[in-house]
C-alpha positions as CSV (number, residue, x, y, z in Angstrom):
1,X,18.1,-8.1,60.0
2,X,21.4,-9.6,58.3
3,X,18.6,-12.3,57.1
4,X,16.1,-10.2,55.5
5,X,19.1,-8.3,53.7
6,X,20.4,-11.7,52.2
7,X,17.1,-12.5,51.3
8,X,16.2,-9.4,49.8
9,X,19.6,-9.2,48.0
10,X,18.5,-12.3,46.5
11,X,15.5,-11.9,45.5
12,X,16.5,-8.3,43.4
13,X,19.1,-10.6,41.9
14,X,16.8,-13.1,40.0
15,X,14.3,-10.1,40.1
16,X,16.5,-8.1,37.9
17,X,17.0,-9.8,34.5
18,X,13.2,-10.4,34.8
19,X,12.6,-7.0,35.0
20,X,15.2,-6.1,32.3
21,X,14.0,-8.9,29.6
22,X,10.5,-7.3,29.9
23,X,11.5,-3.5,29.3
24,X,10.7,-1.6,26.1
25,X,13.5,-2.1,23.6
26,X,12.4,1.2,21.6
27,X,9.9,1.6,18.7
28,X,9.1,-1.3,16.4
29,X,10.6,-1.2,13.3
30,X,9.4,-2.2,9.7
31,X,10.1,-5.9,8.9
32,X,11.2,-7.7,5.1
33,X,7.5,-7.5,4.3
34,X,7.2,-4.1,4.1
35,X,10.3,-3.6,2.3
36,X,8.6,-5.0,-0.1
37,X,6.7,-1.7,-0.9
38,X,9.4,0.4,-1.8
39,X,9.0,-0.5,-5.2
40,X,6.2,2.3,-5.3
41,X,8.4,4.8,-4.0
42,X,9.3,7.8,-6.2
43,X,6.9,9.9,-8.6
44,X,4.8,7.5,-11.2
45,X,3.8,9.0,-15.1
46,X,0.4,6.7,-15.3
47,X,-1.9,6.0,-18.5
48,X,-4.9,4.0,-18.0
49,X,-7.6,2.8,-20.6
50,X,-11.1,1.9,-18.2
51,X,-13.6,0.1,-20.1
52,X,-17.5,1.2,-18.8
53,X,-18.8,-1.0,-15.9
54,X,-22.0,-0.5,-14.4
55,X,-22.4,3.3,-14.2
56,X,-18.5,4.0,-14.7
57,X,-17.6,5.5,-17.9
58,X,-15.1,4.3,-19.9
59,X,-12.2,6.4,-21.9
60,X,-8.1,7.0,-21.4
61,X,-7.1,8.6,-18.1
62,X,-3.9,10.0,-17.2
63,X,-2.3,10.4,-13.8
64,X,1.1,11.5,-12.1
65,X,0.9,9.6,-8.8
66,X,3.9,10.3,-6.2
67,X,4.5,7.9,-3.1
68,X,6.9,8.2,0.0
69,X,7.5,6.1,3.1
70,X,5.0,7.8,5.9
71,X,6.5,8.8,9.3
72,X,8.0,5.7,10.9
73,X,8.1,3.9,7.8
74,X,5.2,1.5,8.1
75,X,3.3,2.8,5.5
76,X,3.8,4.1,1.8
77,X,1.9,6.8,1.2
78,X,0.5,8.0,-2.5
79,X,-1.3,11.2,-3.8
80,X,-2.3,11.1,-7.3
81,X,-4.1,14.0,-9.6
82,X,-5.4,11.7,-13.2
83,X,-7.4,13.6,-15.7
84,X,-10.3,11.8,-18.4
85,X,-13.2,11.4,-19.6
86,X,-15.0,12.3,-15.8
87,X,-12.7,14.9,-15.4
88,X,-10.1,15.9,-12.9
89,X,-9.9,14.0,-9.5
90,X,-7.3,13.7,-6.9
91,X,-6.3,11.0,-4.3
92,X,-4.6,9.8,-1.4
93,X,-3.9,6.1,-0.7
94,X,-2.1,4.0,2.0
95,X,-0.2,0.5,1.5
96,X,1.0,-0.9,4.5
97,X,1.1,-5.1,5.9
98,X,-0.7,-6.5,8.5
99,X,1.5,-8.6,10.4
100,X,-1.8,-10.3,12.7
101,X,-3.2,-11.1,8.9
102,X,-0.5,-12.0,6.7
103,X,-1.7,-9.5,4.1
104,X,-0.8,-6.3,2.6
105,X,-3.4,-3.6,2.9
106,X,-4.7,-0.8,0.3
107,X,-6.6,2.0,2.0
108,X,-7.7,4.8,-0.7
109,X,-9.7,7.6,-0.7
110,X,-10.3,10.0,-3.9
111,X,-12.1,13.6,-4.7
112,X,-14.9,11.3,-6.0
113,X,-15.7,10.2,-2.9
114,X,-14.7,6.7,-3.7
115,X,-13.4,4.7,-1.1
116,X,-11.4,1.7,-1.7
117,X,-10.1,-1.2,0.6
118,X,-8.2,-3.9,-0.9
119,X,-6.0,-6.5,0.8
120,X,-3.1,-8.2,-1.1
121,X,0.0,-10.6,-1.2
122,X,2.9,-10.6,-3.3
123,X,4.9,-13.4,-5.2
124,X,8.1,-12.7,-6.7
125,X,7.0,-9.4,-8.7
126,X,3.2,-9.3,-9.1
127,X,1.4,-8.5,-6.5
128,X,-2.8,-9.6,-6.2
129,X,-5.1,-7.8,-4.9
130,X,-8.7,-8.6,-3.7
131,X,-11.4,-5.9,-2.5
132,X,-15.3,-5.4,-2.2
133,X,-17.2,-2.1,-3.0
134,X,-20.5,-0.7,-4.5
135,X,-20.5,1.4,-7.7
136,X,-23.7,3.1,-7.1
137,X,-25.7,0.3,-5.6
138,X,-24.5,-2.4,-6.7
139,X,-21.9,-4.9,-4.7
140,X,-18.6,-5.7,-6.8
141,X,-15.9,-7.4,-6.1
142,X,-12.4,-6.4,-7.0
143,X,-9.5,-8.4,-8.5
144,X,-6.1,-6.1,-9.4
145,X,-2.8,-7.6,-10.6
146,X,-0.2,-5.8,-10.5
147,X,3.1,-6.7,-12.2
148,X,6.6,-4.8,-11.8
149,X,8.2,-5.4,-15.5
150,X,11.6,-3.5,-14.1
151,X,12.5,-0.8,-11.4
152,X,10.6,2.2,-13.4
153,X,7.9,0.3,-14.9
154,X,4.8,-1.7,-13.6
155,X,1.4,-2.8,-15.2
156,X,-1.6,-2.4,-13.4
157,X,-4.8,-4.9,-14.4
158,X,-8.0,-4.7,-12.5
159,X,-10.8,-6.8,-12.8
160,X,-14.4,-6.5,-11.5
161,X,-17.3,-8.8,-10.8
162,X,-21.1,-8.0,-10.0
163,X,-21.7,-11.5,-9.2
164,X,-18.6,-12.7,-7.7
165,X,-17.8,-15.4,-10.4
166,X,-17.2,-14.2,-13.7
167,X,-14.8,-10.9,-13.7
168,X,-14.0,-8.6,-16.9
169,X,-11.0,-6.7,-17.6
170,X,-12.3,-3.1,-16.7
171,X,-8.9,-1.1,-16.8
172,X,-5.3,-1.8,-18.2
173,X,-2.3,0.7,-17.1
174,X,1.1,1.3,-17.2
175,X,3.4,3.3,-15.5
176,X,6.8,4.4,-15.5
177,X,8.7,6.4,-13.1
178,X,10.3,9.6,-13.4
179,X,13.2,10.0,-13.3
180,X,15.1,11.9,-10.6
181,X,16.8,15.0,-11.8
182,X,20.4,15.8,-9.5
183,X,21.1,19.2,-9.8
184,X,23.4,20.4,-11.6
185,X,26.7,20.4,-9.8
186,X,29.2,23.7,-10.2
187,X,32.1,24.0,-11.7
Protein backbone atom coordinates (compact mmCIF):
# COMPACT_ATOMS: atom_id res chain seq x y z
CA UNK A 1 0.00 0.00 0.00
CA UNK A 2 2.97 2.42 1.06
CA UNK A 3 4.03 1.53 -2.65
CA UNK A 4 1.09 2.45 -4.60
CA UNK A 5 0.92 5.80 -2.49
CA UNK A 6 4.64 6.66 -3.63
CA UNK A 7 3.79 5.84 -6.93
CA UNK A 8 0.70 7.49 -7.21
CA UNK A 9 2.15 10.60 -5.46
CA UNK A 10 4.50 10.59 -8.30
CA UNK A 11 2.70 10.21 -10.88
CA UNK A 12 0.12 13.46 -9.77
CA UNK A 13 3.45 15.23 -9.57
CA UNK A 14 4.63 15.20 -13.24
CA UNK A 15 0.82 14.77 -13.92
CA UNK A 16 0.19 18.19 -12.58
CA UNK A 17 2.11 20.82 -14.61
CA UNK A 18 0.74 18.84 -17.63
CA UNK A 19 -2.57 19.32 -16.64
CA UNK A 20 -1.93 22.98 -15.72
CA UNK A 21 0.08 24.00 -19.02
CA UNK A 22 -3.01 22.72 -20.97
CA UNK A 23 -5.84 24.67 -19.07
CA UNK A 24 -7.73 27.63 -20.61
CA UNK A 25 -5.85 30.86 -19.94
CA UNK A 26 -9.23 32.98 -20.50
CA UNK A 27 -10.65 34.48 -23.73
CA UNK A 28 -8.38 35.32 -26.61
CA UNK A 29 -7.56 38.62 -27.05
CA UNK A 30 -7.08 40.96 -30.25
CA UNK A 31 -3.51 40.85 -31.55
CA UNK A 32 -1.23 44.06 -33.42
CA UNK A 33 -3.12 43.18 -36.54
CA UNK A 34 -6.31 44.20 -35.56
CA UNK A 35 -5.14 47.21 -33.91
CA UNK A 36 -4.66 48.19 -36.95
CA UNK A 37 -8.38 48.93 -37.59
CA UNK A 38 -8.95 51.47 -35.16
CA UNK A 39 -8.19 53.99 -37.53
CA UNK A 40 -11.97 53.65 -38.69
CA UNK A 41 -13.16 54.19 -35.33
CA UNK A 42 -15.29 57.29 -34.66
CA UNK A 43 -18.18 58.88 -36.88
CA UNK A 44 -16.93 59.48 -40.78
CA UNK A 45 -18.55 62.79 -42.93
CA UNK A 46 -18.19 60.89 -46.55
CA UNK A 47 -18.52 62.43 -50.21
CA UNK A 48 -18.19 60.13 -53.04
CA UNK A 49 -18.32 60.82 -56.84
CA UNK A 50 -19.38 57.01 -58.69
CA UNK A 51 -18.84 57.07 -62.22
CA UNK A 52 -21.77 54.57 -64.12
CA UNK A 53 -20.56 50.88 -64.43
CA UNK A 54 -22.56 48.34 -65.99
CA UNK A 55 -26.13 49.06 -64.64
CA UNK A 56 -24.90 51.37 -61.69
CA UNK A 57 -25.57 54.90 -62.10
CA UNK A 58 -23.27 57.41 -61.60
CA UNK A 59 -23.65 60.94 -59.66
CA UNK A 60 -22.23 62.46 -56.00
CA UNK A 61 -23.30 60.57 -53.00
CA UNK A 62 -23.00 61.56 -49.52
CA UNK A 63 -22.80 59.52 -46.37
CA UNK A 64 -22.20 59.79 -42.44
CA UNK A 65 -20.77 56.39 -41.65
CA UNK A 66 -20.04 55.63 -37.79
CA UNK A 67 -17.77 52.56 -36.65
CA UNK A 68 -16.98 51.00 -33.06
CA UNK A 69 -15.06 48.09 -31.85
CA UNK A 70 -17.83 45.01 -31.69
CA UNK A 71 -18.12 43.07 -28.37
CA UNK A 72 -14.82 41.47 -27.64
CA UNK A 73 -13.09 43.66 -29.84
CA UNK A 74 -12.32 41.49 -32.85
CA UNK A 75 -14.23 43.22 -35.12
CA UNK A 76 -15.00 47.02 -36.08
CA UNK A 77 -18.26 47.44 -36.84
CA UNK A 78 -19.78 50.34 -39.38
CA UNK A 79 -23.48 51.53 -40.14
CA UNK A 80 -23.71 54.13 -42.76
CA UNK A 81 -27.00 56.09 -44.17
CA UNK A 82 -25.41 58.00 -47.94
CA UNK A 83 -27.93 59.81 -49.99
CA UNK A 84 -27.61 60.30 -54.24
CA UNK A 85 -28.59 59.88 -57.31
CA UNK A 86 -30.42 56.15 -56.31
CA UNK A 87 -31.62 57.59 -53.39
CA UNK A 88 -31.36 56.84 -49.72
CA UNK A 89 -29.73 53.50 -48.60
CA UNK A 90 -28.30 52.31 -45.35
CA UNK A 91 -25.56 49.78 -44.29
CA UNK A 92 -23.89 47.62 -41.97
CA UNK A 93 -20.37 46.33 -42.50
CA UNK A 94 -17.71 44.25 -40.54
CA UNK A 95 -13.76 44.51 -40.75
CA UNK A 96 -12.05 42.13 -38.82
CA UNK A 97 -8.37 39.71 -39.63
CA UNK A 98 -8.10 36.32 -40.22
CA UNK A 99 -5.30 35.06 -38.37
CA UNK A 100 -5.50 31.21 -40.43
CA UNK A 101 -5.31 33.60 -43.75
CA UNK A 102 -3.14 36.41 -43.20
CA UNK A 103 -5.82 38.82 -44.40
CA UNK A 104 -8.09 41.40 -43.30
CA UNK A 105 -11.72 40.75 -44.02
CA UNK A 106 -14.74 43.25 -45.30
CA UNK A 107 -18.09 41.76 -44.79
CA UNK A 108 -20.99 44.34 -45.90
CA UNK A 109 -24.39 44.29 -46.35
CA UNK A 110 -26.69 47.37 -47.50
CA UNK A 111 -30.63 48.33 -47.90
CA UNK A 112 -29.93 47.53 -51.58
CA UNK A 113 -29.47 44.27 -51.04
CA UNK A 114 -25.86 44.39 -52.04
CA UNK A 115 -23.62 42.13 -50.54
CA UNK A 116 -20.06 42.71 -50.46
CA UNK A 117 -16.95 40.50 -49.36
CA UNK A 118 -13.60 41.87 -49.81
CA UNK A 119 -10.31 40.65 -48.26
CA UNK A 120 -7.41 43.07 -47.66
CA UNK A 121 -3.75 43.77 -46.29
CA UNK A 122 -2.35 46.89 -45.17
CA UNK A 123 1.19 48.54 -45.73
CA UNK A 124 2.23 51.49 -43.79
CA UNK A 125 -1.21 53.64 -44.37
CA UNK A 126 -3.11 52.30 -47.44
CA UNK A 127 -4.71 49.59 -47.16
CA UNK A 128 -5.80 47.15 -50.66
CA UNK A 129 -8.56 45.53 -50.99
CA UNK A 130 -9.62 42.75 -53.48
CA UNK A 131 -13.27 41.30 -53.84
CA UNK A 132 -15.58 39.49 -56.49
CA UNK A 133 -19.35 40.23 -57.05
CA UNK A 134 -22.18 40.47 -59.78
CA UNK A 135 -23.81 43.82 -60.63
CA UNK A 136 -26.83 42.33 -62.07
CA UNK A 137 -25.48 39.42 -63.96
CA UNK A 138 -22.49 40.13 -64.62
CA UNK A 139 -19.10 38.84 -62.59
CA UNK A 140 -16.75 41.88 -61.46
CA UNK A 141 -13.99 42.04 -59.70
CA UNK A 142 -13.20 44.53 -57.11
CA UNK A 143 -9.93 46.53 -56.46
CA UNK A 144 -10.34 49.43 -53.42
CA UNK A 145 -7.30 51.48 -52.11
CA UNK A 146 -7.64 53.00 -49.34
CA UNK A 147 -5.21 55.66 -48.13
CA UNK A 148 -5.23 57.34 -44.50
CA UNK A 149 -3.78 61.04 -45.42
CA UNK A 150 -3.93 61.89 -41.30
CA UNK A 151 -6.01 60.70 -38.15
CA UNK A 152 -9.40 62.41 -39.54
CA UNK A 153 -8.98 62.01 -43.08
CA UNK A 154 -8.75 58.97 -45.62
CA UNK A 155 -9.32 58.59 -49.38
CA UNK A 156 -11.20 55.83 -50.62
CA UNK A 157 -10.46 54.63 -54.57
CA UNK A 158 -12.32 51.70 -55.92
CA UNK A 159 -11.76 50.11 -59.07
CA UNK A 160 -13.82 47.52 -60.98
CA UNK A 161 -13.22 45.04 -63.72
CA UNK A 162 -15.76 42.82 -65.95
CA UNK A 163 -13.03 40.94 -67.33
CA UNK A 164 -10.52 40.71 -64.71
CA UNK A 165 -7.75 42.56 -66.50
CA UNK A 166 -8.36 46.03 -67.31
CA UNK A 167 -10.03 47.95 -64.19
CA UNK A 168 -11.53 51.66 -64.30
CA UNK A 169 -11.73 54.14 -61.68
CA UNK A 170 -15.53 53.85 -60.74
CA UNK A 171 -15.65 55.92 -57.44
CA UNK A 172 -13.30 58.44 -55.70
CA UNK A 173 -14.11 59.57 -51.91
CA UNK A 174 -13.01 61.36 -49.06
CA UNK A 175 -13.72 61.36 -45.70
CA UNK A 176 -13.06 63.15 -42.67
CA UNK A 177 -14.07 62.52 -39.14
CA UNK A 178 -16.07 64.39 -36.91
CA UNK A 179 -15.00 65.60 -34.46
CA UNK A 180 -15.93 64.72 -30.84
CA UNK A 181 -17.81 67.32 -28.95
CA UNK A 182 -16.88 67.18 -24.74
CA UNK A 183 -19.42 68.67 -23.01
CA UNK A 184 -19.34 71.61 -21.73
CA UNK A 185 -17.82 71.50 -18.28
CA UNK A 186 -19.57 73.83 -15.30
CA UNK A 187 -18.41 76.45 -13.76
Amino acid sequence: MKRMTIVLSIWVMFLAPSVRAQAPQGLPKPGPEVRKLAFKIGTWNLEHDIKPFGAMRGGKFKAIETCDWYSGGFFVRCQWDSTGPRGRSKGVSFMGYDRNENVYTFRGFESTGDVIDAKGKVDGDTWNWTSDSKIGDVRTAGRVTIKQVSTTGYTYKLEMSQNGREFSVIQESTAHKVPVVSPARKP
